[in-house]
N, CA, C and O of each residue as an XYZ file, in Angstrom:
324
protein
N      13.289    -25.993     15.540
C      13.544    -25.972     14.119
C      12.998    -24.706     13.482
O      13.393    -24.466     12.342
N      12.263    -23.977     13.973
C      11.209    -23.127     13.624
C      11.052    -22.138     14.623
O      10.523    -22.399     15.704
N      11.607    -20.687     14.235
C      11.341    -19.525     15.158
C       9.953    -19.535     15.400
O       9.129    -20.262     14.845
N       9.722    -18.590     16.358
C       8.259    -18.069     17.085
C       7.463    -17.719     15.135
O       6.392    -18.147     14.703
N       8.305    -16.998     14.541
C       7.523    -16.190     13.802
C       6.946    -17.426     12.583
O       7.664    -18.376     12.272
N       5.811    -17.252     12.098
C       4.864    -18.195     11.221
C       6.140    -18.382     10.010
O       6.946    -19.307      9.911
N       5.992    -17.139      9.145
C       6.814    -17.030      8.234
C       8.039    -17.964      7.991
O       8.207    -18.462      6.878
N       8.902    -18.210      9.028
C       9.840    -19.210      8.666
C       9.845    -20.465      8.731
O      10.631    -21.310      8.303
N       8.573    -20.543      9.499
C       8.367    -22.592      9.390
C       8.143    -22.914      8.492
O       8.591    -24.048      8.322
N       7.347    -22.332      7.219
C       6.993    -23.060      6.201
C       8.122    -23.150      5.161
O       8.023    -24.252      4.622
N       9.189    -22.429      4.635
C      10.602    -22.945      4.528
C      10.876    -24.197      4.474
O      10.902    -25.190      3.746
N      11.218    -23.492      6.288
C      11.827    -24.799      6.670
C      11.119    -26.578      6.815
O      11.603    -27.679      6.551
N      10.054    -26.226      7.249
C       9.218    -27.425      6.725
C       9.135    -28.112      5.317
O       8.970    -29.331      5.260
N       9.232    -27.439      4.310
C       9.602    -27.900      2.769
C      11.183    -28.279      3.026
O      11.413    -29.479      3.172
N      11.995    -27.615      3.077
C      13.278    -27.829      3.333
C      13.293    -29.087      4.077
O      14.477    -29.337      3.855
N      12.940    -29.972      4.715
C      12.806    -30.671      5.765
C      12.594    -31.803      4.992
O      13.335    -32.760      4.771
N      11.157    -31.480      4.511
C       9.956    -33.026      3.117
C      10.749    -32.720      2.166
O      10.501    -33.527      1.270
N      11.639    -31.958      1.802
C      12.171    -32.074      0.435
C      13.676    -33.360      0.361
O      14.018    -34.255     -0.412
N      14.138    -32.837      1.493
C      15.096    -33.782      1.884
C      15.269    -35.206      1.617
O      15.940    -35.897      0.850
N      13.794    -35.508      3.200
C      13.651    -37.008      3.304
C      12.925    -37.395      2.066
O      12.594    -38.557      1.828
N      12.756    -36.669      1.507
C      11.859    -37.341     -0.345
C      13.145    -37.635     -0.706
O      13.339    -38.838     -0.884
N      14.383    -36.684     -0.923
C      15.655    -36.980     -1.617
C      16.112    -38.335     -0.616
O      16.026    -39.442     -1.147
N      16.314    -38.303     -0.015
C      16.655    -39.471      1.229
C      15.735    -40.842      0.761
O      16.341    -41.825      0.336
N      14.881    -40.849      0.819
C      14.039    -42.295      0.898
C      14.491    -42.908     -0.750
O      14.451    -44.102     -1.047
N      14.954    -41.691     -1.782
C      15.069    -42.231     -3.513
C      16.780    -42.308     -3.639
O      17.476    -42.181     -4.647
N      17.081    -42.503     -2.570
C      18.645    -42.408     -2.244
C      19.747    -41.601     -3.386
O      20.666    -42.045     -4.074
N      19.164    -40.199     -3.214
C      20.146    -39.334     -3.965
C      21.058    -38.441     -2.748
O      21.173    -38.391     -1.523
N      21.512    -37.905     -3.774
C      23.159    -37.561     -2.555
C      22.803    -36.155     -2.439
O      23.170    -35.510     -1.457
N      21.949    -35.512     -3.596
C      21.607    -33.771     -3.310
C      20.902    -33.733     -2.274
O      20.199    -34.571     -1.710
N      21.249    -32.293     -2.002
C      20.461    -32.019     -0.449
C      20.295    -30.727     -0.982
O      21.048    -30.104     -1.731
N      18.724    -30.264     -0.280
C      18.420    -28.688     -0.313
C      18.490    -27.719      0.638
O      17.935    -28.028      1.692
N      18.893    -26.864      0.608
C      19.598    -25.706      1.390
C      18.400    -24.190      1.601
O      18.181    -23.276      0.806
N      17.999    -24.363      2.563
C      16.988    -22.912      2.789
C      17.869    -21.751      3.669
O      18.879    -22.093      4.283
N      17.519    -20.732      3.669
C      18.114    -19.336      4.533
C      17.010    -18.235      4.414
O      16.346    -17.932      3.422
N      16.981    -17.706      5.698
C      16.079    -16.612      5.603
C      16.766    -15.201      5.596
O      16.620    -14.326      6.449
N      17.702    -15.139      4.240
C      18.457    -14.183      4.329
C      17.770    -13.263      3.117
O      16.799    -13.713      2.508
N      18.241    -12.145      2.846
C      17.349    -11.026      1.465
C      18.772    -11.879      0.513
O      19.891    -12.366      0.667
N      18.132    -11.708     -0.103
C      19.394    -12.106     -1.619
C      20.179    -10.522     -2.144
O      21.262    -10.334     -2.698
N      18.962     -9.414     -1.636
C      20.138     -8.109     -1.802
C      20.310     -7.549     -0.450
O      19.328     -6.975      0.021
N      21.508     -7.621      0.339
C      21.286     -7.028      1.421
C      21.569     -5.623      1.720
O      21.113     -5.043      2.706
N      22.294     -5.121      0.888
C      23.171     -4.221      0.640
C      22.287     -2.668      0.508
O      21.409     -2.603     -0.352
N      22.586     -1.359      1.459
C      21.732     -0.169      0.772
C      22.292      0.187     -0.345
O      23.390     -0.330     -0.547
N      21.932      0.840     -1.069
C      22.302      1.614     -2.272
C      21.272      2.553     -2.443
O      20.169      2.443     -2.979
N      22.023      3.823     -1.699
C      20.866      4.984     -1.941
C      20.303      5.421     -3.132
O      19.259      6.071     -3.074
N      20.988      5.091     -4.557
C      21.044      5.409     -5.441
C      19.817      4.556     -6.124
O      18.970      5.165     -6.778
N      19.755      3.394     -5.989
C      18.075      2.560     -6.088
C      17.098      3.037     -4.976
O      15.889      2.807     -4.994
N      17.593      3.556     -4.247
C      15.682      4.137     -2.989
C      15.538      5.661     -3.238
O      14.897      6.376     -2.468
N      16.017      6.017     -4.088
C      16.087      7.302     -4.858
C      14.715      6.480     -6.139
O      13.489      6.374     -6.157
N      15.940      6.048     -7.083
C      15.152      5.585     -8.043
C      13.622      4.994     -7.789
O      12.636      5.460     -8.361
N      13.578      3.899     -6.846
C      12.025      3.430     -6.869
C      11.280      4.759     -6.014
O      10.069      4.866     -6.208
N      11.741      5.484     -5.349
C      10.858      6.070     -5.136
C      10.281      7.117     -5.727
O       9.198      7.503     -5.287
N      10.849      7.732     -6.760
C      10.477      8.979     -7.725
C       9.817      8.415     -8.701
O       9.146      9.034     -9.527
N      10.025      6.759     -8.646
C       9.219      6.081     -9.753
C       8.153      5.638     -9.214
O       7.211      5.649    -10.006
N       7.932      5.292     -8.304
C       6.641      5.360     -7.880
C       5.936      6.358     -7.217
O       4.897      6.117     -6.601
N       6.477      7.554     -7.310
C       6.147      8.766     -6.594
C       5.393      9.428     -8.152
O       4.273      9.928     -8.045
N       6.071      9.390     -9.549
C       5.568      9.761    -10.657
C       4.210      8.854    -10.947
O       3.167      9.384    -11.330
N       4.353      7.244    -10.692
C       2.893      6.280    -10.881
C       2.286      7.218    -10.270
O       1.607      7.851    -11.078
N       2.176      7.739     -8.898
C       1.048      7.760     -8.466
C       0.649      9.058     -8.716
O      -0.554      9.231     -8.519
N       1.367     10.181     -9.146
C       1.047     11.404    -10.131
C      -0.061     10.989    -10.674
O      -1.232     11.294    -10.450
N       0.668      9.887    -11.793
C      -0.394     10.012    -13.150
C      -1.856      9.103    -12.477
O      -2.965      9.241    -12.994
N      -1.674      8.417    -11.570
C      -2.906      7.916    -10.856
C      -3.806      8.899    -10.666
O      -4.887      9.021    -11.242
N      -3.216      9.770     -9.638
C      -3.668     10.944     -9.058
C      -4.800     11.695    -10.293
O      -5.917     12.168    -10.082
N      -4.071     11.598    -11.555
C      -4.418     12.838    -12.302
C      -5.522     11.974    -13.232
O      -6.416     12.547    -13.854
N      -5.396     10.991    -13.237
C      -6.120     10.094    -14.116
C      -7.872      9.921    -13.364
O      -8.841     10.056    -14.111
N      -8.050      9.653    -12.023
C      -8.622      8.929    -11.398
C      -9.954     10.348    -11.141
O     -11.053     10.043    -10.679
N      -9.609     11.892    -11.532
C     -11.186     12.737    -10.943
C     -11.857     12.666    -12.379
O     -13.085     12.619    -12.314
N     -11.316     12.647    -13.696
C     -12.108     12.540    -14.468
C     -12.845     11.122    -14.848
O     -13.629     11.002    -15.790
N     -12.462     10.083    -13.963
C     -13.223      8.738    -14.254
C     -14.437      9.142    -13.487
O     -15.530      8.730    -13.874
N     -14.331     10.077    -12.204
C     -15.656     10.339    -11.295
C     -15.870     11.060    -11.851
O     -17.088     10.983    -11.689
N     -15.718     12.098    -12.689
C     -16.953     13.399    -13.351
C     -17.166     12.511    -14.269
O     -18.344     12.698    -13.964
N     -17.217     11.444    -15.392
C     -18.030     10.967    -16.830
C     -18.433      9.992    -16.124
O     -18.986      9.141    -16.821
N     -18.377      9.636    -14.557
C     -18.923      8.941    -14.102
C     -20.828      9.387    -13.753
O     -21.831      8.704    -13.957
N     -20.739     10.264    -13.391
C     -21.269     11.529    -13.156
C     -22.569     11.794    -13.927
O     -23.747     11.558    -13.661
N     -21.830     12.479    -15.181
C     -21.882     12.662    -16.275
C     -23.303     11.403    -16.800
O     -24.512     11.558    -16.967
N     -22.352     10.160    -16.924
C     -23.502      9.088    -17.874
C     -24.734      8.836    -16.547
O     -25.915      8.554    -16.750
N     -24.109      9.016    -15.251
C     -25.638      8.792    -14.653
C     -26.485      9.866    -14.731
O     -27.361      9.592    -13.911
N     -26.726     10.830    -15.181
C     -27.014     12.436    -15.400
C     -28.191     11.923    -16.579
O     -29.387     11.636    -16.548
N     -26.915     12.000    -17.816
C     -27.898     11.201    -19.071
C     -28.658     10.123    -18.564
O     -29.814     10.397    -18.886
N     -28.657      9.264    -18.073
C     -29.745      7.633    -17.905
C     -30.572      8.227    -17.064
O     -31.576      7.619    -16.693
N     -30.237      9.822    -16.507
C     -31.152      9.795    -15.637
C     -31.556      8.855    -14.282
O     -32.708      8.661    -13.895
N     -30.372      8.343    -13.684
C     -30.554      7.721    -12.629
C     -30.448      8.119    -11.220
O     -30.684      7.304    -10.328
């Protein structure tokens, strides 16, 4: 019921208790699991996009993150620590 890999038993195990719960209250719906992507499709035109967009986050990370260590610096200087 359950490949080697961890990841898909637990799915399918809900998929399974969700059922016989529907089963024992005698309803007619049934639930349906797949371990498929919901987008499968490339589109170079989005791995363009997320990546210049997260290529710019981490710019401003980049640029943000030496002056938190110099006033870091800085106030232990003043306290004298």
């Amino acid at each position: 019921m359950c490949s080697p890999e961890p990841i898909n038993c637990f799915p399918v195990l809900v998929n399974i208790l969700s059922n016989t719960f529907l089963r024992l209250f005698n309803s007619t719906a049934r639930l349906r699991v797949w371990s498929e992507l919901f987008y499968v499709g490339e589109n170079p035109e989005l791995k363009n996009y997320i990546f210049f967009g997260l290529f710019t986050y981490l710019l401003v990370l980049a640029a943000g993150l030496p002056p938190l260590f110099a006033m870091s610096s800085v106030e232990d200087y003043k306290v004298k620590t």
